[in-house]
Biotite code that builds the C-alpha atoms (Angstrom):
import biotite.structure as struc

atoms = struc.array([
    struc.Atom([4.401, -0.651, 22.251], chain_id="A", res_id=1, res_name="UNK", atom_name="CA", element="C"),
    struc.Atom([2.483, 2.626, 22.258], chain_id="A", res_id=2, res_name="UNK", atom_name="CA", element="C"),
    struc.Atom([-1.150, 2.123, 22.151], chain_id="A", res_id=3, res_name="UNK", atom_name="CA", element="C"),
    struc.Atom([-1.319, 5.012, 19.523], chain_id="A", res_id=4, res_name="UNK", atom_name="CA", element="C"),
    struc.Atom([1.192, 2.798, 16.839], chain_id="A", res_id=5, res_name="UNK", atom_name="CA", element="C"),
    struc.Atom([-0.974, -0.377, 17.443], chain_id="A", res_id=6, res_name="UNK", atom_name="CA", element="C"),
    struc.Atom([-4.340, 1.615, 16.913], chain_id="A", res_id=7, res_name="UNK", atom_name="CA", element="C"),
    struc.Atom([-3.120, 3.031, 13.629], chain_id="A", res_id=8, res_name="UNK", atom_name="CA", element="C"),
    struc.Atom([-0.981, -0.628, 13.124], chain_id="A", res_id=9, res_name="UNK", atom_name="CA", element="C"),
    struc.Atom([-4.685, -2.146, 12.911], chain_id="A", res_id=10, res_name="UNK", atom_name="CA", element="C"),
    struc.Atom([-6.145, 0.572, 11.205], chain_id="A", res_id=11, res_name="UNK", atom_name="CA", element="C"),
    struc.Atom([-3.508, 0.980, 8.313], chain_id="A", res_id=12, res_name="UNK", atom_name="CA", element="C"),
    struc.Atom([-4.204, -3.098, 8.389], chain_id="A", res_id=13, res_name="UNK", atom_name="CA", element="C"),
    struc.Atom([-7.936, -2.673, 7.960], chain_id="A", res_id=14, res_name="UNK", atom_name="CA", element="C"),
    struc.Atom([-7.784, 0.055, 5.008], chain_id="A", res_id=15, res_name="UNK", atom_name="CA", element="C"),
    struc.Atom([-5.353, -2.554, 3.457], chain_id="A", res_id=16, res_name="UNK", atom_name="CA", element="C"),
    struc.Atom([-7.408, -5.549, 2.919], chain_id="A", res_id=17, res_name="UNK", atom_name="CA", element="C"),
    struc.Atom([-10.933, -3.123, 3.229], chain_id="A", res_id=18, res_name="UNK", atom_name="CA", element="C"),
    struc.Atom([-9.795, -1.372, -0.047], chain_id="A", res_id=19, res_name="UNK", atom_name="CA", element="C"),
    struc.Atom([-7.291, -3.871, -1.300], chain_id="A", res_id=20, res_name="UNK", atom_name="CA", element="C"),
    struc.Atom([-4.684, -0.681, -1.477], chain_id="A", res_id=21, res_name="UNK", atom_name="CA", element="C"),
    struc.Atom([-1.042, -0.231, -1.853], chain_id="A", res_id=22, res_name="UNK", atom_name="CA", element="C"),
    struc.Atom([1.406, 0.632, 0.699], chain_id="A", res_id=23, res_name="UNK", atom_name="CA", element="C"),
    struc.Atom([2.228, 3.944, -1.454], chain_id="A", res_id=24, res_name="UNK", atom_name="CA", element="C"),
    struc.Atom([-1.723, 4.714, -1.200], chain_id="A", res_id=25, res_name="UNK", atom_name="CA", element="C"),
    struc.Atom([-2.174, 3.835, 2.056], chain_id="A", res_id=26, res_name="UNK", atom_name="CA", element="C"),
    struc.Atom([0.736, 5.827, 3.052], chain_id="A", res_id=27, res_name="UNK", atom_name="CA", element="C"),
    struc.Atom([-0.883, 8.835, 1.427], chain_id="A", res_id=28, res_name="UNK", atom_name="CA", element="C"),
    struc.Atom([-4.213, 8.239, 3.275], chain_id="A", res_id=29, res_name="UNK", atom_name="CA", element="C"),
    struc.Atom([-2.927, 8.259, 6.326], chain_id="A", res_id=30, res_name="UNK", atom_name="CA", element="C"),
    struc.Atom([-0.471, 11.195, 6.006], chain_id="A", res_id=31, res_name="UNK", atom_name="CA", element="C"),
    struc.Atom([2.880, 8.960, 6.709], chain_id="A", res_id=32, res_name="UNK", atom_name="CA", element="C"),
    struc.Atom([5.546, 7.544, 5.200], chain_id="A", res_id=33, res_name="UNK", atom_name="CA", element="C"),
    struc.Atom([5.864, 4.261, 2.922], chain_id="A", res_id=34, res_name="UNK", atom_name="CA", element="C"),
    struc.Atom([8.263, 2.813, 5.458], chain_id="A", res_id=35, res_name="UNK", atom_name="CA", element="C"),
    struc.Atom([6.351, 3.495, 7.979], chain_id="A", res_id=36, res_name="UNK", atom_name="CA", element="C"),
    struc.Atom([2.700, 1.343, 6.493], chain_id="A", res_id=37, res_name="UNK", atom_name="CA", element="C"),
    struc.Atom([5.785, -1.542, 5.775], chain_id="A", res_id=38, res_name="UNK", atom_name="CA", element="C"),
    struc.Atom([6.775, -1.455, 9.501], chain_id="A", res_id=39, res_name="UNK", atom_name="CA", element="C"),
    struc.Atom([3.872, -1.575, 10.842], chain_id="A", res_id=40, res_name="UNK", atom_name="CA", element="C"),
    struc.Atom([2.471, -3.981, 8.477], chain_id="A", res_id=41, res_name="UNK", atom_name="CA", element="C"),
    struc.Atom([4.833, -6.421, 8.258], chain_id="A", res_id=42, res_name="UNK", atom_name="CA", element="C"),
    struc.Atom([6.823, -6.401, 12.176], chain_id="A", res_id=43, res_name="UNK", atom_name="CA", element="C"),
    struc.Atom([4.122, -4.925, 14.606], chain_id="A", res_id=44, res_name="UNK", atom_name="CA", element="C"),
    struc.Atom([1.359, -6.311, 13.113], chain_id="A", res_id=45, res_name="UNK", atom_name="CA", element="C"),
    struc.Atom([2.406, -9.652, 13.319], chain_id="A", res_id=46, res_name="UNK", atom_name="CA", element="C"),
    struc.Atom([3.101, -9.193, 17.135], chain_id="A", res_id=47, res_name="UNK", atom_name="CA", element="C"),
    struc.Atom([-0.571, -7.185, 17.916], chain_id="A", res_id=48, res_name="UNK", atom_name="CA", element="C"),
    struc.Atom([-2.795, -10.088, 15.670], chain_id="A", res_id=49, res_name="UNK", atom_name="CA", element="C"),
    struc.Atom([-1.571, -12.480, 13.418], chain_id="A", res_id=50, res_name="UNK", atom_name="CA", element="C"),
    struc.Atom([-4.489, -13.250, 11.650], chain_id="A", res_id=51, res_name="UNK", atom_name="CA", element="C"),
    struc.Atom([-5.290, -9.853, 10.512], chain_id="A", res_id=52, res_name="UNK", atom_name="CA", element="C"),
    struc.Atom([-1.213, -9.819, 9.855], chain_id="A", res_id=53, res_name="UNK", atom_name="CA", element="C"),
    struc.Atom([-1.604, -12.780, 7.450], chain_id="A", res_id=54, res_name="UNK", atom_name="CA", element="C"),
    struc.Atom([-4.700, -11.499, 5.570], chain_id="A", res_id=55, res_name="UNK", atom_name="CA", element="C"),
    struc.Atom([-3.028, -7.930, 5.014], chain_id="A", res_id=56, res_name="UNK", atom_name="CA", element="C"),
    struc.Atom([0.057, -9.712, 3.791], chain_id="A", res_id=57, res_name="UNK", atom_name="CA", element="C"),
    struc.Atom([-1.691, -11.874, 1.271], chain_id="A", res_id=58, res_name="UNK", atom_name="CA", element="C"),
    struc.Atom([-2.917, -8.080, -0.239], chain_id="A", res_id=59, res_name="UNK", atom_name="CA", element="C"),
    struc.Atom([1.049, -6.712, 0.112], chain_id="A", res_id=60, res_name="UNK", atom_name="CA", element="C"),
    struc.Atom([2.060, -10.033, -2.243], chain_id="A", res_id=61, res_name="UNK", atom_name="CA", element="C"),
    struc.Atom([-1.164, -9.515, -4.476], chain_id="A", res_id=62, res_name="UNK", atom_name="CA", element="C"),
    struc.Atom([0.083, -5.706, -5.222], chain_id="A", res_id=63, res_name="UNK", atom_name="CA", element="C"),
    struc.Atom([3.856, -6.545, -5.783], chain_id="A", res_id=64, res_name="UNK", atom_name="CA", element="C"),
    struc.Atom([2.910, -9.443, -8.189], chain_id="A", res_id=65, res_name="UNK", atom_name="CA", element="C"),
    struc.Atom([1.053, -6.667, -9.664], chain_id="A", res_id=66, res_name="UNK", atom_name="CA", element="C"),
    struc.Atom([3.197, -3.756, -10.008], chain_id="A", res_id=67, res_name="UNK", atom_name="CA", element="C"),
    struc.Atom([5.215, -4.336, -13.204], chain_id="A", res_id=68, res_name="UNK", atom_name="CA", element="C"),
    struc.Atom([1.657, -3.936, -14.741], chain_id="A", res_id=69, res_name="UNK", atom_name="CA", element="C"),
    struc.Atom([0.186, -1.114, -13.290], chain_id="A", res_id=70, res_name="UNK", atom_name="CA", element="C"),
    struc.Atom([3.629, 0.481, -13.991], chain_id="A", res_id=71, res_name="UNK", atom_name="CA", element="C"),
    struc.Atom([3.150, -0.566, -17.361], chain_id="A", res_id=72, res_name="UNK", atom_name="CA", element="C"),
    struc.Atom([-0.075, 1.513, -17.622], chain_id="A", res_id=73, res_name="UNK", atom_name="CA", element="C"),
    struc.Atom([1.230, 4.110, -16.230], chain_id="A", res_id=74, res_name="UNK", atom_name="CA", element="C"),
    struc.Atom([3.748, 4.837, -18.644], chain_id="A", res_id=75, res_name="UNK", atom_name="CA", element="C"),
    struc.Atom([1.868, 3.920, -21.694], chain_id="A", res_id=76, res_name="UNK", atom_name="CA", element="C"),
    struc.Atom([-0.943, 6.819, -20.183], chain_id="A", res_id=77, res_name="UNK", atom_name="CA", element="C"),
    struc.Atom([2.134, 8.895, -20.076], chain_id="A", res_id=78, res_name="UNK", atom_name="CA", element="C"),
    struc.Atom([2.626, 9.004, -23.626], chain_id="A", res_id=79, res_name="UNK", atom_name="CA", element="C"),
    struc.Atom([-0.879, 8.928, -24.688], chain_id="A", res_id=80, res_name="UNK", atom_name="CA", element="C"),
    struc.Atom([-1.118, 12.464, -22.993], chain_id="A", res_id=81, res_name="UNK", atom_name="CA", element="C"),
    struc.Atom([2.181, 13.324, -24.472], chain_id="A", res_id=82, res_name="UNK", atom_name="CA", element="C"),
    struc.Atom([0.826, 12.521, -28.257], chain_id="A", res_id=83, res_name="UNK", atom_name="CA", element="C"),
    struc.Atom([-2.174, 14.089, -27.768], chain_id="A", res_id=84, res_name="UNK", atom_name="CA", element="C"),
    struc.Atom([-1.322, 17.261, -26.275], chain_id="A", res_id=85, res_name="UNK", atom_name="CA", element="C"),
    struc.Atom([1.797, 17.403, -28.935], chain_id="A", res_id=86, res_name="UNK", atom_name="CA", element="C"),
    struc.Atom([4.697, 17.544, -26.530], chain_id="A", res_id=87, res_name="UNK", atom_name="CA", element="C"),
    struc.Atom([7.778, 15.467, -26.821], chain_id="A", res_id=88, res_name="UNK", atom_name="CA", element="C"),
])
């Protein structure tokens, strides 16, 4: 493997469990793709260290258990705005 991919493997790692993000924010942090932080996360971390592999993946199941919520909220800000600004 590249040495660039497993410096930003570990990195992308690191801003995971630092900031307890999402793959979608991380993603946007970094300037690449979604399936690109799940790649890297979830196959070449594993292989580069395991450990910081595990602890990273413990955040990735935290945020999925979590979605359906923040999803949630972000619909029912949706139609606050909507009802205050007077659109429909």
């Amino acid at each position: 493997m590249k040495a660039y991919i497993e410096e930003r493997t570990i990195a992308l790692a690191e801003y995971i469990i630092k900031n307890k993000s999402t793959v979608r924010e991380t993603a946007k942090k970094f300037g690449i793709s979604k399936s690109t932080v799940h790649k890297d996360i979830t196959e070449r971390l594993l292989k580069i260290n395991p450990q910081l592999a595990e602890n990273a993946r413990l955040i990735l199941e935290e945020n999925k258990a979590e979605r359906h919520i923040r999803g949630g909220l972000a619909t029912k800000q949706k139609y606050k705005k909507r009802n205050e600004t007077g659109i429909k």
